[in-house]
C-alpha positions in Angstrom: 7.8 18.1 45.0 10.3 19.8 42.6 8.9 23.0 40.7 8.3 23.0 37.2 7.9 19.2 37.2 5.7 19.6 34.2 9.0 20.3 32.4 11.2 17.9 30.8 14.3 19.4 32.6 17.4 17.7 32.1 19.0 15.7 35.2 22.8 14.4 35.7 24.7 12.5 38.3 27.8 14.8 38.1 29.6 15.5 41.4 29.7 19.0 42.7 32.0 19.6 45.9 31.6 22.6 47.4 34.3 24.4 49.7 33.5 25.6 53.2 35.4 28.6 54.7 34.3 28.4 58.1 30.6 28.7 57.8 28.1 28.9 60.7 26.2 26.0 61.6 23.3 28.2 61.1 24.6 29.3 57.4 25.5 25.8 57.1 21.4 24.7 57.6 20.3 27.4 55.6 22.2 26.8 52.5 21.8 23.4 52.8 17.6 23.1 53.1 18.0 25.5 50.1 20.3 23.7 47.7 22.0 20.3 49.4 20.3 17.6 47.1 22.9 19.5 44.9 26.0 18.9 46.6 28.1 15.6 46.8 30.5 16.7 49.1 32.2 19.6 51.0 35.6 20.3 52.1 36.4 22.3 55.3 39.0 24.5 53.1 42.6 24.0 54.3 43.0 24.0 58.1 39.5 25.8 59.1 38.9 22.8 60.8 41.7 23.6 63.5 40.5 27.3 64.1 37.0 26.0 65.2 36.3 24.1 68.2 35.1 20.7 68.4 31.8 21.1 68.9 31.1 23.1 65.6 32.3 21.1 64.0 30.8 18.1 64.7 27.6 20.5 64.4 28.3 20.7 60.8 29.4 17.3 59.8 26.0 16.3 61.3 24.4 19.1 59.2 25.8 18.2 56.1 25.0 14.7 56.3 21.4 15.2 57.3 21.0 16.4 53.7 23.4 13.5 52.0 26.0 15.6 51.6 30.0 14.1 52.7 32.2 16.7 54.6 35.9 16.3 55.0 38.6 18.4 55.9 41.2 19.8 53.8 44.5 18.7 52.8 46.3 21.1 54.1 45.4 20.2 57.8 47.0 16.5 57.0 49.8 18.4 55.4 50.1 19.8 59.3 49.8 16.4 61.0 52.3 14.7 58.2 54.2 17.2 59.2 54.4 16.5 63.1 54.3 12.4 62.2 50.3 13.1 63.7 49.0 10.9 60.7 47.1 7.7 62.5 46.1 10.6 65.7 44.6 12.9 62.4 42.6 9.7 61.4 41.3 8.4 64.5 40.4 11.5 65.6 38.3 12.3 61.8 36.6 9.3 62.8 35.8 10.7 66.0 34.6 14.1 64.6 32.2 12.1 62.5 34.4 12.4 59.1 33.4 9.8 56.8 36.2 11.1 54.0 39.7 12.2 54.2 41.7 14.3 51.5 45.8 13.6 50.9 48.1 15.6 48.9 50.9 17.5 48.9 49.9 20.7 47.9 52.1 23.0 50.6 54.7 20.7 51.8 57.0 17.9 50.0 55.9 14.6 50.6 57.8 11.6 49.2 55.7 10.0 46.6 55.7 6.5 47.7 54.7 7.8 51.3 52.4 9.9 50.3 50.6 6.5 48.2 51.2 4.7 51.7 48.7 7.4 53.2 46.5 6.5 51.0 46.4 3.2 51.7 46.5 3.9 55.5 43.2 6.0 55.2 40.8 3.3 53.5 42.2 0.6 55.8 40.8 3.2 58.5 37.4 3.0 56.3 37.8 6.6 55.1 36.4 7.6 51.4 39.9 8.8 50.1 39.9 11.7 48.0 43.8 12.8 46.8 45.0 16.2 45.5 47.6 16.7 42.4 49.2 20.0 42.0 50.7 22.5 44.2 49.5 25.3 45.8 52.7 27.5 44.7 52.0 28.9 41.1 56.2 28.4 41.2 56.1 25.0 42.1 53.3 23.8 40.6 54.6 24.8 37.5 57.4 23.0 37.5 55.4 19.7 37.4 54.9 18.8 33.9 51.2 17.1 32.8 53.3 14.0 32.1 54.5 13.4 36.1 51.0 14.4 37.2 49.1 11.7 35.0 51.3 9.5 36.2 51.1 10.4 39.6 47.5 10.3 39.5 47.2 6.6 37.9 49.3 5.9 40.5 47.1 7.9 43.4 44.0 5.3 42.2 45.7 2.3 42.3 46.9 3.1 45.9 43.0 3.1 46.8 42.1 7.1 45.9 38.4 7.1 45.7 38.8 10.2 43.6 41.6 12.2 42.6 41.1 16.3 42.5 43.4 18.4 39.8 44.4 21.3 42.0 42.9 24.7 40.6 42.3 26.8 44.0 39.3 28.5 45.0 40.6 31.7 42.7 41.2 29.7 39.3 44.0 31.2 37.8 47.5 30.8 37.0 47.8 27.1 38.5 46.8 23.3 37.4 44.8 23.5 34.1 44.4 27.2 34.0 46.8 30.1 32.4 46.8 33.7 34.4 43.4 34.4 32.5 41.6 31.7 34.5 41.3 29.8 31.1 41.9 26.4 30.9 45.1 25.1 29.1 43.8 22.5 26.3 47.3 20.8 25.5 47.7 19.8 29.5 43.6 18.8 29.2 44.0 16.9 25.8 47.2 15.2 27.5 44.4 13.4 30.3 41.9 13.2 28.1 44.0 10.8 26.2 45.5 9.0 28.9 42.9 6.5 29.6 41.7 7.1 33.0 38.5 6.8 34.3 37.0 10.3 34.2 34.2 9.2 36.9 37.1 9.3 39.0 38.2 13.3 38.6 37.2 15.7 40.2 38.3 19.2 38.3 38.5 22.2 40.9 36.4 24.8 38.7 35.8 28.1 40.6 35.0 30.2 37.7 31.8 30.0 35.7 33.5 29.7 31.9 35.4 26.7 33.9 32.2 25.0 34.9 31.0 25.9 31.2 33.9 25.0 29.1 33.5 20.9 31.3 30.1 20.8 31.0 30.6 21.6 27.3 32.9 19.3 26.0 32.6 16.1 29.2 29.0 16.4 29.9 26.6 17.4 32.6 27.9 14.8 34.8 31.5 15.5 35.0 32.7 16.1 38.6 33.5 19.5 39.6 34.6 21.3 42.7 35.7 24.4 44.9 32.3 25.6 44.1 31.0 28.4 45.7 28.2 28.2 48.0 26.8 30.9 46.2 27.6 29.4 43.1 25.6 26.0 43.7 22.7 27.3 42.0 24.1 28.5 39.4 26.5 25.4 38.8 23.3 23.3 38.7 21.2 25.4 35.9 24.5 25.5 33.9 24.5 21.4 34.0 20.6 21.4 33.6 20.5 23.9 30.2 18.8 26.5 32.4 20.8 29.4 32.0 22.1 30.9 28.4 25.7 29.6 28.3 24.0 25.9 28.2 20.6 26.7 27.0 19.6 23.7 24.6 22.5 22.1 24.4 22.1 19.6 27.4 20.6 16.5 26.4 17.6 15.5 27.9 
């Protein structure tokens, strides 16, 4: 039974994906009897997966799902096996692991477009929840891809068969995707998707810092999908959508 049930608390069915570091199993449990009924999913950040051995992490994927929560590894580890022409071996061995979602993009390498779509394509036929990455991890190279090429890119991503399509911001915030040096979010770039007609339900805005996760909740709603969220931010991610803490105090709708 929740606490405070008395209250008329405000709920939502926002996404909140979380990023893993290389947690313990143990850590892993802990957090999650505390606070997994709040998280969607969680991505094994970049190639942690790689630098831990098969049987922890299988540990964790078993974890996570115990408590509804999706785990896939990051992009950058099928960057790496892109990279070595490793792509159907990185899949059927996901499967193996107990991976029910995959993530594609391009953040540290050059991918040919068209290929990159083919991936995608590759990894539902393999049954996978496909999530997709726009945006570059290189502040340089990321800002040479105007908001244009990246809408269309990302139309483009969910008609290849992208469950969900992630707007790369990084687990520090600043300087890349949406955000200028300050960590503040660039309004032109977000009135440019806004007005572009895709299906928001379908984003999934990387938003490690808190006037991030304030300035969505704000203006899209309680529900809109957010990610690279601290594990020690979870709580706090989930008032902030509820009106529990001061920056959303009575402004959620109940």
């Amino acid at each position: 039974m929740e606490s405070f049930s008395f209250l008329k608390i405000p709920t939502h069915n926002g996404l909140t994906m979380i990023i893993d570091k290389g947690q313990s199993p143990e850590y892993v449990e802990h957090s999650m009897r505390v606070f997994g009924k709040y998280i969607s999913c969680a991505k094994f950040g970049w190639g942690t997966s790689a630098v831990q051995s098969e049987e922890i992490i299988m540990e964790k994927i078993e974890i996570y799902k115990k408590y509804g929560v999706k785990p896939y590894p990051g992009g950058t580890l099928f960057e790496y096996a892109f990279k070595e022409d490793k792509f159907e071996e990185f899949l059927t061995y996901c499967k193996k692991l107990g991976f029910e979602c995959v993530e594609i993009s391009d953040g540290s390498m050059d991918i040919d477009f068209s290929s990159k779509c083919e991936c995608i394509r590759k990894a539902k036929e393999f049954g996978f929840i496909v999530l997709s990455e726009i945006g570059k991890k290189s502040i340089e190279e990321d800002a040479k891809i105007p908001i244009s090429e990246k809408i269309k890119n990302l139309k483009l991503e969910l008609e290849s068969g992208s469950d969900f399509v992630i707007l790369e911001g990084r687990e520090g915030g600043k300087s890349i995707g949406l955000y200028d040096e300050k960590g503040n979010l660039k309004q032109d770039d977000l009135n440019e998707i806004v007005n572009s007609d895709i299906d928001f339900k379908k984003l999934i805005f990387e938003a490690p810092l808190k006037n991030q996760q304030i300035e969505f909740i704000m203006r899209f709603g309680n529900s809109v999908n957010l990610g690279n969220i601290a594990f020690d931010e979870v709580i706090s991610l989930e008032t902030l959508r509820r009106g529990l803490r001061g920056d959303t105090f009575g402004k959620i709708p109940k």
